[in-house]
C-alpha positions in Angstrom: 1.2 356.6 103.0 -1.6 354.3 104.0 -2.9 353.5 107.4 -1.9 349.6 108.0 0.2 347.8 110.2 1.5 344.2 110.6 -0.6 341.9 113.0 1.8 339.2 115.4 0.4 335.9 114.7 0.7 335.7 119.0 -2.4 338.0 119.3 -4.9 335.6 117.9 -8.1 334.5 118.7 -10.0 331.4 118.2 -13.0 330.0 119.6 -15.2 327.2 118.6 -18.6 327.0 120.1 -20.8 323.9 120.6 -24.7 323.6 120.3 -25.5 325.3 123.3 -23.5 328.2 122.7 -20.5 327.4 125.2 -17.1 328.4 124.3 -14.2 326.1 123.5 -11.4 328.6 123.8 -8.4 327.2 122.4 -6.1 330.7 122.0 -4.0 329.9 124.8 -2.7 326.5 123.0 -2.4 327.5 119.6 0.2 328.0 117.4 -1.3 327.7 114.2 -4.8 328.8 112.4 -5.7 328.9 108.4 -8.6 330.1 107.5 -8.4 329.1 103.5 -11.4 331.1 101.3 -11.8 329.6 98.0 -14.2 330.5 95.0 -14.9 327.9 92.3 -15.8 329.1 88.2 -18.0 327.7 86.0 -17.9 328.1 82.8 -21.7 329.0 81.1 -19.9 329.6 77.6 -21.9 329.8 74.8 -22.3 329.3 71.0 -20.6 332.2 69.3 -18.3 332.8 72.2 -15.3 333.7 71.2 -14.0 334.1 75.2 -14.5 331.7 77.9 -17.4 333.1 80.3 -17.8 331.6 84.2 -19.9 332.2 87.2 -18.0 332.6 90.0 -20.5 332.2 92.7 -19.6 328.7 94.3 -17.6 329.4 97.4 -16.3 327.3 100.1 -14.0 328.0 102.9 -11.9 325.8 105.6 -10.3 326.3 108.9 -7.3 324.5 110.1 -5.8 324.8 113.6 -3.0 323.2 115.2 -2.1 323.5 118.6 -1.4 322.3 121.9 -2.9 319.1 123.6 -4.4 320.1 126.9 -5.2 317.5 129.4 -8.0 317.7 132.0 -10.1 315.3 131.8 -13.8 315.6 130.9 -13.0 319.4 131.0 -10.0 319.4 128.8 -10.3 320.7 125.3 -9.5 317.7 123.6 -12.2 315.8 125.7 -14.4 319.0 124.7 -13.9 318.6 120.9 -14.5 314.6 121.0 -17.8 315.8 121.5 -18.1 318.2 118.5 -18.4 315.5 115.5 -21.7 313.3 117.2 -25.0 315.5 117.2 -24.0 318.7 117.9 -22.0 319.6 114.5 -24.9 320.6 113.6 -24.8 323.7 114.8 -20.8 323.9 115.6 -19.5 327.2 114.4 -16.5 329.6 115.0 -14.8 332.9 115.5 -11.4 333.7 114.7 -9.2 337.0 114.8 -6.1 337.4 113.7 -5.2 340.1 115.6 -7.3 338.8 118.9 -6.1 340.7 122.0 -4.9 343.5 120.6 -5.6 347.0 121.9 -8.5 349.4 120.8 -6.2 350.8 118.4 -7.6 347.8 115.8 -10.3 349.2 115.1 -10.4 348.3 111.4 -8.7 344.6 112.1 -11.1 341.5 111.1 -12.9 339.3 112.9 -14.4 336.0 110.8 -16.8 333.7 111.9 -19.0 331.1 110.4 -20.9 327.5 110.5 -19.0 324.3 110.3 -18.3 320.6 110.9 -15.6 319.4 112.3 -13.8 317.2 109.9 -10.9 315.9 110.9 -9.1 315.7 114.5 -5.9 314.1 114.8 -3.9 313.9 118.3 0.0 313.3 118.0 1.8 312.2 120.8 5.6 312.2 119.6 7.8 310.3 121.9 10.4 313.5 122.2 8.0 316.4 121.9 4.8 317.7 123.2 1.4 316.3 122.5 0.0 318.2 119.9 -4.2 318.8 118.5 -4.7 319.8 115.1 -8.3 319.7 113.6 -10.0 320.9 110.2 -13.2 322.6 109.9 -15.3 322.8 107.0 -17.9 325.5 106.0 -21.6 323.8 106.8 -24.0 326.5 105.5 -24.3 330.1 105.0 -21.2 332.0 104.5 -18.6 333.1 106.3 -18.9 336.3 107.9 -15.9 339.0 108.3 -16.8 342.2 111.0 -14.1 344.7 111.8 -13.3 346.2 115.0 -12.9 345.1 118.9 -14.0 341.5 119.6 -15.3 340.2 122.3 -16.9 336.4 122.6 
């Protein structure tokens, strides 16, 4: 029997965090984060080769979140990540857990984080619904990095 359980998509965590470091915290007014990991091949076949060989060393990872609009004025989050896509995407980057706020008992539950820019940011303001906030993030440099254990910001 092995030792995993299932992880409720309302524990989640997500922060972005602008040059300085600050937090953008947008847990509270999500309902939806994809973190999509994807490795290209390429083929280095050569004469003779009776098989197809490939590399597969290109990688390349997105976020996508969709949430809740929350209003506020210069402090809201939306105002917060109008900001993001000038000079500071430079150094914009995340963290994300799946299992967030869970207690101590995830110890072996993963926590991802990496360098991005913010690609796309769409607000939706439906005539019968709630103003929603989704975004894309796109892997800037380095990789993305995947710890285990309690998180804390």
């Amino acid at each position: 029997m092995s030792n995993t359980f299932h992880i409720q998509g309302r524990h989640a965590s997500f922060r972005l965090f602008d040059t300085a470091g600050a937090a953008i915290d947008l847990s509270g007014d999500g309902n939806e984060t994809t973190l999509s990991f994807t490795t290209a091949t390429v083929e280095n076949s050569t004469y003779g080769s009776q098989w197809m060989e490939t590399l597969s060393d290109i990688s390349d990872y997105t976020v996508s979140y969709s949430g809740y609009f929350r209003g506020g004025g210069a402090d809201s989050t939306a105002s917060k990540l109008m900001l993001i896509p000038g000079a500071s995407a430079a150094n914009t980057s995340f963290k994300f857990s799946p299992a967030g706020s869970m207690p101590a008992a995830c110890a072996t539950c993963p926590n991802y984080a990496g360098c991005v820019n913010l690609t796309g940011l769409e607000i939706a303001t439906p005539t019968g619904g709630m103003v929603t906030l989704s975004f894309t993030l796109r892997a800037r440099t380095g990789s993305l990095t995947c710890t285990t254990g309690s998180w804390s910001s």
